[in-house]
C-alpha positions in Angstrom: 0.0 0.0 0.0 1.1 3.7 -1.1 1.3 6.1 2.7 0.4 9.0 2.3 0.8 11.9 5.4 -1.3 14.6 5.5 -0.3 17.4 7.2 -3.0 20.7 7.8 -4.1 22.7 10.3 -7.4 22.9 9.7 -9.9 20.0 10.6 -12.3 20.2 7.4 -9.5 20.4 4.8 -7.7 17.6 6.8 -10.6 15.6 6.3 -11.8 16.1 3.1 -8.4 15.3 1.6 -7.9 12.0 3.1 -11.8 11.1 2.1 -11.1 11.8 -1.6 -7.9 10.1 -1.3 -9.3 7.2 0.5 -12.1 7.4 -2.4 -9.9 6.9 -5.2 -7.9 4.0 -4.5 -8.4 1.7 -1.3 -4.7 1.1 -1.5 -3.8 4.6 -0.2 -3.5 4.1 4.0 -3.5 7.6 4.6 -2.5 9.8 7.8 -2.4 13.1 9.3 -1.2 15.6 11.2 -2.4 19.2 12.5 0.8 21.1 11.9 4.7 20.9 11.0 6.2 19.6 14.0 3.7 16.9 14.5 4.1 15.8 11.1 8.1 16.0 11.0 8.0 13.5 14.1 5.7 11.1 11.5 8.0 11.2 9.0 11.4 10.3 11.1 9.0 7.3 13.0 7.4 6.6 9.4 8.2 5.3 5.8 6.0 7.6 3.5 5.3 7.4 0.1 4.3 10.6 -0.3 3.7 14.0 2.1 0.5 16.8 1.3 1.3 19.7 3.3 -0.2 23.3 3.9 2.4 26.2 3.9 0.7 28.6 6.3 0.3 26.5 9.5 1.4 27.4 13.4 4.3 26.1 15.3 6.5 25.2 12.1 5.0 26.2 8.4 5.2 24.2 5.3 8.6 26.0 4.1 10.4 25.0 7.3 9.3 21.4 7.1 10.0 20.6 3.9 13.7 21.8 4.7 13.8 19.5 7.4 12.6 17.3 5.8 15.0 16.9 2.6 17.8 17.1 5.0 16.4 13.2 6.2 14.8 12.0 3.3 15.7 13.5 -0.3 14.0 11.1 -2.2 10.2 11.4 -0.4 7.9 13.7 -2.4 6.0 16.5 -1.0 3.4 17.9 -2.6 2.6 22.2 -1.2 -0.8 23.3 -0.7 -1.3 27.1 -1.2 -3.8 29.6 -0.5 -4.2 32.1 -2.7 -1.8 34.1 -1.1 1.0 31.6 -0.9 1.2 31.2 -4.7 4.7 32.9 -4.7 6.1 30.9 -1.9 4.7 27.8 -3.1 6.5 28.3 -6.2 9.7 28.6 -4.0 9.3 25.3 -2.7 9.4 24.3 -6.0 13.4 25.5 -5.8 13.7 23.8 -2.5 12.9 20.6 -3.5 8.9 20.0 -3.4 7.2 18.1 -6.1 4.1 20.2 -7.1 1.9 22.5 -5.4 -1.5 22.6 -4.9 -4.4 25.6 -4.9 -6.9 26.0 -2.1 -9.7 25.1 -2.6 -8.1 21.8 -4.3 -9.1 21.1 -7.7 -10.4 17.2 -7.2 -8.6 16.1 -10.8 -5.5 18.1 -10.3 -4.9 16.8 -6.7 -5.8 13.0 -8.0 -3.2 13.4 -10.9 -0.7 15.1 -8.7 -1.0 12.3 -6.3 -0.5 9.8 -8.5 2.5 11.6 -10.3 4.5 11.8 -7.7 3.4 7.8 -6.2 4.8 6.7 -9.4 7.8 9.3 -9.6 8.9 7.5 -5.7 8.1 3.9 -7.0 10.7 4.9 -9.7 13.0 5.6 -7.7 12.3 2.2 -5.1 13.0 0.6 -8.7 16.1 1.9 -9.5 17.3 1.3 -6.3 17.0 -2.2 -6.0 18.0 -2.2 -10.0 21.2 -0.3 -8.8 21.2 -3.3 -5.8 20.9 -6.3 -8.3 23.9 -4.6 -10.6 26.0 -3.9 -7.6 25.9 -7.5 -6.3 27.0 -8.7 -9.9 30.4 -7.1 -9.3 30.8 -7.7 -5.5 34.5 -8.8 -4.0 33.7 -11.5 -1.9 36.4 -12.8 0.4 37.8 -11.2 3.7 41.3 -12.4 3.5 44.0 -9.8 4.3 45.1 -9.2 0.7 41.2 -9.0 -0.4 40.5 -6.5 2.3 43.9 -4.1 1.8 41.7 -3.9 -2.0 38.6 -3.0 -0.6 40.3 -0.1 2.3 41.7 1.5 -1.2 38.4 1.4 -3.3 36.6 3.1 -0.6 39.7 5.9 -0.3 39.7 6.3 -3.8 36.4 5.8 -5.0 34.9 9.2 -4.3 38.0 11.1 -5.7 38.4 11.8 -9.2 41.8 10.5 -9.2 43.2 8.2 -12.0 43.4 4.5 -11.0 45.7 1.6 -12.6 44.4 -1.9 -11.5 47.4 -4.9 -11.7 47.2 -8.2 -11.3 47.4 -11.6 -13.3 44.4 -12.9 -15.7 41.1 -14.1 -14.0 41.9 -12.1 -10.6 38.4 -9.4 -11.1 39.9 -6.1 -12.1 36.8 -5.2 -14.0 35.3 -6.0 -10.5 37.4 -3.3 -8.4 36.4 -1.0 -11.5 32.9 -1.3 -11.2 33.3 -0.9 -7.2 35.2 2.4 -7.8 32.9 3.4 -10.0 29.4 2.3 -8.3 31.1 4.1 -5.3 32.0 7.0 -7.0 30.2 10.4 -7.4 29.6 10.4 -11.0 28.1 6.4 -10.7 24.3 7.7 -12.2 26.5 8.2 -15.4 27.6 5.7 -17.6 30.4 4.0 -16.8 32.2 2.3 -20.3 34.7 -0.7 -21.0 37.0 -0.9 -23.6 39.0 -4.0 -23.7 42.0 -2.8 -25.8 43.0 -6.5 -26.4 40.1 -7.0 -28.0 39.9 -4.5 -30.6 42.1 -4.3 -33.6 45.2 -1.9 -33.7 44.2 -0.2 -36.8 40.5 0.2 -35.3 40.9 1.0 -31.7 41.5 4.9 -31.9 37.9 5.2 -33.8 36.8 3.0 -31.1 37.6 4.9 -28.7 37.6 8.3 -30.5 34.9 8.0 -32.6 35.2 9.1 -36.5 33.8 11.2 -39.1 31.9 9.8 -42.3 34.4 9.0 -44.8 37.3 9.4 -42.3 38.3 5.9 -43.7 36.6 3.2 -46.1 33.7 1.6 -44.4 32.8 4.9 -42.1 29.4 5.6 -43.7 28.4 8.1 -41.1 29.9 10.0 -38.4 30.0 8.4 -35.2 30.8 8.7 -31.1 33.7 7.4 -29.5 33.7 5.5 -26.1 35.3 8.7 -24.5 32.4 11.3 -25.8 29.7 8.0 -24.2 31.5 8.1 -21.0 31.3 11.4 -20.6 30.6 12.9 -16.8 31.3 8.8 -16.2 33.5 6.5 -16.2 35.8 4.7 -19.0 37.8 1.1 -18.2 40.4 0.5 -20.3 41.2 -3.4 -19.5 44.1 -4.7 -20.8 45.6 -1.5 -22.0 49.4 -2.6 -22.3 48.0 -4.5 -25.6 47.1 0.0 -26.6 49.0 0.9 -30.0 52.0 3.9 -29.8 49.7 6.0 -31.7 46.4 5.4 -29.4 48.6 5.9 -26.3 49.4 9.4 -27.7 45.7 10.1 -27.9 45.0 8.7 -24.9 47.7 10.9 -23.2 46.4 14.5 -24.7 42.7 13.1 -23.2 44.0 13.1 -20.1 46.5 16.4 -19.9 44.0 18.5 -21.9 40.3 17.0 -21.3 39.7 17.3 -25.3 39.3 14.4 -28.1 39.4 14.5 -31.9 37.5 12.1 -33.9 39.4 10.6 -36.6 39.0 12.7 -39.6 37.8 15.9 -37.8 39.7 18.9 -37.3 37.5 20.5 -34.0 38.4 19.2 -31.1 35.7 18.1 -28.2 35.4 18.6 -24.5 35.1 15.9 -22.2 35.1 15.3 -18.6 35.6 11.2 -17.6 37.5 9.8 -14.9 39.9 6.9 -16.6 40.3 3.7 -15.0 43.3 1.2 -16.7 43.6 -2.2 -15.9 46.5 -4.7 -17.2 47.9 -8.2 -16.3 51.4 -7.2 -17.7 54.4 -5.2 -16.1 54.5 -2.3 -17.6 57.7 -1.2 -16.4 59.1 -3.7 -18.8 57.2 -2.6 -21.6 58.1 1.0 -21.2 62.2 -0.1 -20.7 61.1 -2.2 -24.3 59.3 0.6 -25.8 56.1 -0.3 -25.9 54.7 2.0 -23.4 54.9 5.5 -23.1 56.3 6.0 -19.5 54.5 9.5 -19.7 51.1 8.1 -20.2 51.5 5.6 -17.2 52.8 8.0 -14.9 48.8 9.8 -15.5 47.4 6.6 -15.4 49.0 5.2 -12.1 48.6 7.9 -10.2 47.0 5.3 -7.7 47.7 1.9 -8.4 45.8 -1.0 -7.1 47.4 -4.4 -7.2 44.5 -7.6 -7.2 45.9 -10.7 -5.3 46.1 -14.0 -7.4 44.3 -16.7 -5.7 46.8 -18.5 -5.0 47.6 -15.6 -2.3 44.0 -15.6 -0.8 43.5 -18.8 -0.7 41.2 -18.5 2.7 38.8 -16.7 0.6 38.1 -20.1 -1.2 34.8 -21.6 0.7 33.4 -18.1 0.7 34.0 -17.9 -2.8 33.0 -21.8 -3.7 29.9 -20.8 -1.5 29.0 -17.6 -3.9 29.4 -19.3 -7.2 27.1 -22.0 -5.9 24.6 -20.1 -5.3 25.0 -17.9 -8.3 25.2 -21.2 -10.6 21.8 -22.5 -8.9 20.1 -19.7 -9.6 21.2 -19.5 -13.4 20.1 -22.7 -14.2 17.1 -23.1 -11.7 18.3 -26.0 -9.9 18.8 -26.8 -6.2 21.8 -25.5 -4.6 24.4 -28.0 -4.0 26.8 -28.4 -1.5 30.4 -29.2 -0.7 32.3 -31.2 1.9 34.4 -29.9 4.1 36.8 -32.5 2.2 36.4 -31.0 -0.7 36.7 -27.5 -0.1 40.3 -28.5 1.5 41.2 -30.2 -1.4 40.0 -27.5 -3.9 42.3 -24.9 -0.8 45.5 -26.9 -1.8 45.3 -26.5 -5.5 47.3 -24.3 -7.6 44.9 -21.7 -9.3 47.1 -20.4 -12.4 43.8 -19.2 -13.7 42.8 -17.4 -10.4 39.1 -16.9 -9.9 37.7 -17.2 -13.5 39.0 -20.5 -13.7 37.7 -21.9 -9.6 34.5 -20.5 -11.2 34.4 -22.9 -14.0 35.4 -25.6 -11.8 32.5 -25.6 -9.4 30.3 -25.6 -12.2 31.9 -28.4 -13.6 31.6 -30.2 -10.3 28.1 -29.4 -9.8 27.3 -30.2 -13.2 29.0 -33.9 -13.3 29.5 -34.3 -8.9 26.9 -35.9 -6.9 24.0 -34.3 -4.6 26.8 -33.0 -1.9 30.4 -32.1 -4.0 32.8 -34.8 -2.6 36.3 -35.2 -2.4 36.4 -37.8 -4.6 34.2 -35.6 -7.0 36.9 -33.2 -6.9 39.5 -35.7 -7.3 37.8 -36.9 -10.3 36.2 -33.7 -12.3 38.8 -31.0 -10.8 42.5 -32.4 -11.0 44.8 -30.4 -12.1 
């Protein structure tokens, strides 16, 4: 049921709202309250969908609570009602923060379409909240080893900066997962946040990839077209795997980052952009700038914090909680039951040597679940996981 709180002065107008409210849907589970502090002590005891409050009112007027009230709840909205002479204050709450306002006497389709706007603006908001939830929980670090944990203490010091970030560590260890987490963690996470795996994409390709390029800048541009830097803008762009980055893209890359403009290929403006860069690589890259084939001045911008992921063959007390995670996570892909492993074989699996870190322990347990029996045994293991 949508709560709605009421909050007027006067008896009749208290009482005629909630009847038409009441009225119009009998999922509404309405309350009041005769002025501003009484209904401010509701709203820190309550969890309301949605406030209707009077601006002239004793004690504490409608301007005053819905101050206080945005400094506990930002995301509630409150809905003004204004007497004729209010009509320029109740536009000022519209600057403060309140949703709409309503004339006295109310108008009984204007209040019911108001009312239902701003139900459905808040049940937005509930939405995206437990969308953000459901994305977050697809790139959590799970573990609580010492090596894990030194990871997590830096993405929460860094996270809210703007600073430049270069993630390390071998294959299969989840850097795109401490990139997400700096990102979701960020200030500038309800923009987009872009990945570019630079392995991926050819040489000869990956500046217009990232870039973007103009129609005929080469043979098959048939039309002018964004780069990842100009969709991440305000965001976020990941470049995994960026020691596989041409010469030529590094340079491009580096007058991004010192100058906060890009040029499309074939274009001679240049464009404005504001994105915080995250890198990510598996190799050393101090070797491949003694070997030429990094620019040390573009890693120096990169790194200016770096963040080295453990293998997991260095956390390897983080193994049941991980085995536990994928479990789950493989159960509910595939709508079965969720299996379970001895404390046998969770030793075994301990004492293994993970060359392909986490990605591959994933693809283990799956096998095991797939082929072991109703609880993962050690013999299972000894039989679907050797190494």
């Amino acid at each position: 049921m949508s709560k709605i709180l009421i909050i007027e002065d006067e008896e009749a107008i208290r009482r005629v709202l909630a009847k038409i409210l009441c009225e119009e849907n009998e999922s509404y589970e309405v309350d009041v309250a005769e002025d501003g502090i009484v209904g401010l002590e509701k709203i820190k005891e309550n969890d309301y969908d949605l406030v209707l409050c009077d601006i002239k009112m004793p004690k504490m007027d409608g301007v005053e609570l819905l101050e206080a009230v945005k400094k506990i709840d930002t995301e509630i909205p409150i809905v003004m009602i204004s007497g004729h002479g209010d009509m320029e204050t109740a536009i000022n709450t519209m600057r403060l923060g309140a949703f709409d306002y309503i004339s006295k006497p109310p108008d009984l389709n204007r209040l019911l379409n108001t009312v239902r706007n701003a139900l459905d603006k808040k049940k937005l908001v509930v939405e995206n909240k437990i969308l953000k939830k459901k994305v977050s929980k697809k790139y959590e670090i799970v573990g609580d080893s010492e090596p894990i944990n030194l990871v997590k203490v830096m993405i929460d010091k860094v996270a809210k900066t703007d600073a430049r970030v270069m993630i390390t560590g071998p294959n299969g260890t989840g850097k795109e997962l401490v990139a997400h987490q700096l990102h979701d963690k960020s200030d500038r996470s309800s923009a987009p946040m872009v990945e570019v795996n630079c392995a991926a994409i050819p040489s000869e390709l990956i500046e217009s990839e990232l870039f973007g390029h103009t129609k005929g800048a080469f043979t098959s541009a048939v039309k002018d077209r964004a780069g990842k830097f100009e969709a991440a803008n305000k965001g976020t762009i990941f470049l995994d795997e960026i020691g596989d980055m041409s010469l030529s893209a590094q340079a491009k890359v580096l007058r991004a980052l010192q100058e906060g403009i890009i040029t499309r290929v074939g274009a001679d403006s240049d464009i404005k952009i504001d994105v915080r860069v995250i890198a990510a690589t598996n190799k050393d890259l101090k070797t491949e700038i003694a070997e030429g084939r990094f620019r040390e001045d573009l890693y120096h911008r990169l790194a200016v914090i770096l963040i080295k992921v453990p293998s997991l063959n260095d956390r390897r007390e983080d193994i049941p909680s991980l085995i536990e995670h994928f479990t789950n996570k493989i159960a509910v892909e595939q709508g079965n039951a969720v299996k379970h492993f001895s404390v046998e074989a969770i030793r075994l699996l301990q004492e293994y040597d993970w060359t392909g870190n986490i990605r591959e322990l994933r693809n283990v347990v799956e096998r095991l679940i797939i082929l072991g029996g109703n609880e993962i045994s050690e013999s299972d293991v000894k039989a679907f996981a050797s190494k």
